[in-house]
Steps between C-alpha positions, in 0.01 A plus 500: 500500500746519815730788517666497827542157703672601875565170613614442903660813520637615798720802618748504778719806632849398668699745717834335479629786732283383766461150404120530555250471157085543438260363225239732361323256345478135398392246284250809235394276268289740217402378136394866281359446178574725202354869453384429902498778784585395829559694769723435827370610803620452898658701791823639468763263588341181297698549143325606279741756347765201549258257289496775244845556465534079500246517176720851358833305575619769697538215768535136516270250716699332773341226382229406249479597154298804321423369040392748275337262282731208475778738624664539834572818606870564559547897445311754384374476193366734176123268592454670804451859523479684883350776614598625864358702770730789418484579154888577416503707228838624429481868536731610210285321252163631381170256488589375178865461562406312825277246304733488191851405718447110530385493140819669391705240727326243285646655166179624392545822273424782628194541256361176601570507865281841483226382299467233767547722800224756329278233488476367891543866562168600312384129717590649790307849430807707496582564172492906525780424804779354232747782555439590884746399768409327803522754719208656321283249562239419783556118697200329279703590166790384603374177535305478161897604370625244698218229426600598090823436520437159610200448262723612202737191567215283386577263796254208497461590903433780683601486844387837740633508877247724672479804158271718720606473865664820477207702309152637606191369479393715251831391306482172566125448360548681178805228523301183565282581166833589292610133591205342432495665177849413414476137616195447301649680207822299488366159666828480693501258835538740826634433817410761766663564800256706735417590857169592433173316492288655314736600241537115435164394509490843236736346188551113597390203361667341791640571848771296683456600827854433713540463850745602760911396551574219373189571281321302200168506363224491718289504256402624135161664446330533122400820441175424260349810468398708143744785445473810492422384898314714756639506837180587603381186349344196811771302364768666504420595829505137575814463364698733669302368844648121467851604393533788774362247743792281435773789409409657839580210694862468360572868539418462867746230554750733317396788731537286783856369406631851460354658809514257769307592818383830363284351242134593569256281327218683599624848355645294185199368347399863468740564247396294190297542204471332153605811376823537634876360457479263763841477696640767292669663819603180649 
């Protein structure tokens, strides 16, 4: 069953200061079927946060259309839950409180809107955390907290702009198995924002890979490998070969557009690996 249809989209900034504008990309076209996880992947620079927030309604196309279902997207909407890169707890408000405020905006009793919170709480593995503040907890919690609260709205889509850029690896593999746990527990359809390779290849189903300003899809690549999957695995490996092959070519002609004459490509091609964000510093 199709879930999310992005049909000709494209995004265009205008300066009307300086009379001058830019496309990031053009012309996505991307059919997602229900209770499917698809990652975004490309440089930084090629819009895939900006495709996200298209899909959340937190922006509109400057032209094209984004259907949820038979519905076109025109705001934000109680079907689409988000999860950013920062976690933004509010500080004043303990774990449950955090996870129980959008409930309570929704008239849900107090009782019920706990209940509910308790249980994507005790999902998210932090049920003996209900009472703490945010201060008192490490990076990785905060996003479980943060990845509840969106979870408890029982939004049909779950939409996650880069969730572990910010963390460590350590963090951000106990991370990768807490969302594959979750996502195969609830069966809701993910779409991934992410710089990093492996990490895709890790919890996909699919990956859109998205090229350079004005970008689009340069291609999408299957991911049809049994889960739990082993990085260590020949194909895997393989995997992460042909898309890094590709990925590395567009973040050269990114590195090249930002530094001119002092780009090296030489000393460059030094600096990637599958297991990297690639372009996260560009």
């Amino acid at each position: 069953m199709t879930h999310v249809v992005i049909k000709d989209v494209e995004k265009t900034f205008y300066n009307k200061v300086e009379k001058t504008s830019f496309t990031v990309f053009n012309n996505i076209n991307l059919t997602i079927k229900k209770g499917e996880f698809v990652s975004l992947l490309g440089p930084s620079g090629c819009g895939k946060s900006t495709l996200l927030n298209i899909v959340a309604g937190l922006d509109k196309a400057s032209n094209g259309v984004v259907k949820i279902g038979t519905k076109e997207v025109s705001g934000p909407g109680s079907d689409r839950g988000v999860v950013f890169q920062e976690a933004a707890l509010m500080p004043w408000l303990t774990v449950l409180e955090n996870v129980t405020f959008g409930l309570k905006k929704q008239k849900i009793s107090k009782e019920a809107a706990e209940k509910k919170a308790l249980e994507y709480l005790k999902l998210v593995h932090l049920s003996k955390f209900v009472g703490s503040y945010p201060h008192e907890l490490s990076g990785g919690m905060k996003q479980r907290v943060s990845i509840a609260r969106a979870l408890a709205m029982d939004p049909e889509i779950l939409l996650m702009d880069e969730p572990f850029g910010a963390l460590d690896e350590q963090t951000r593999s106990m991370l990768h198995k807490e969302v594959q746990f979750i996502w195969e527990q609830t069966g809701k359809t993910i779409i991934f924002v992410t710089h990093n390779i492996r990490e895709s290849v890790l919890l996909s189903d699919r990956i859109v890979l998205m090229g350079t300003r004005p970008g689009g899809i340069i291609q999408e690549f299957p991911v049809n490998l049994p889960r739990p999957r082993k990085p260590s695995s020949p194909e895997f490996i393989k995997l992460e070969e042909d898309i890094m092959s590709l990925l590395a070519g567009e973040i050269e002609k990114v590195m090249k557009e930002e530094m001119g004459d002092d780009y090296n490509t030489k000393k460059a091609s030094l600096l990637y690996s599958s297991n990297r964000n690639m372009g996260e510093h560009i």
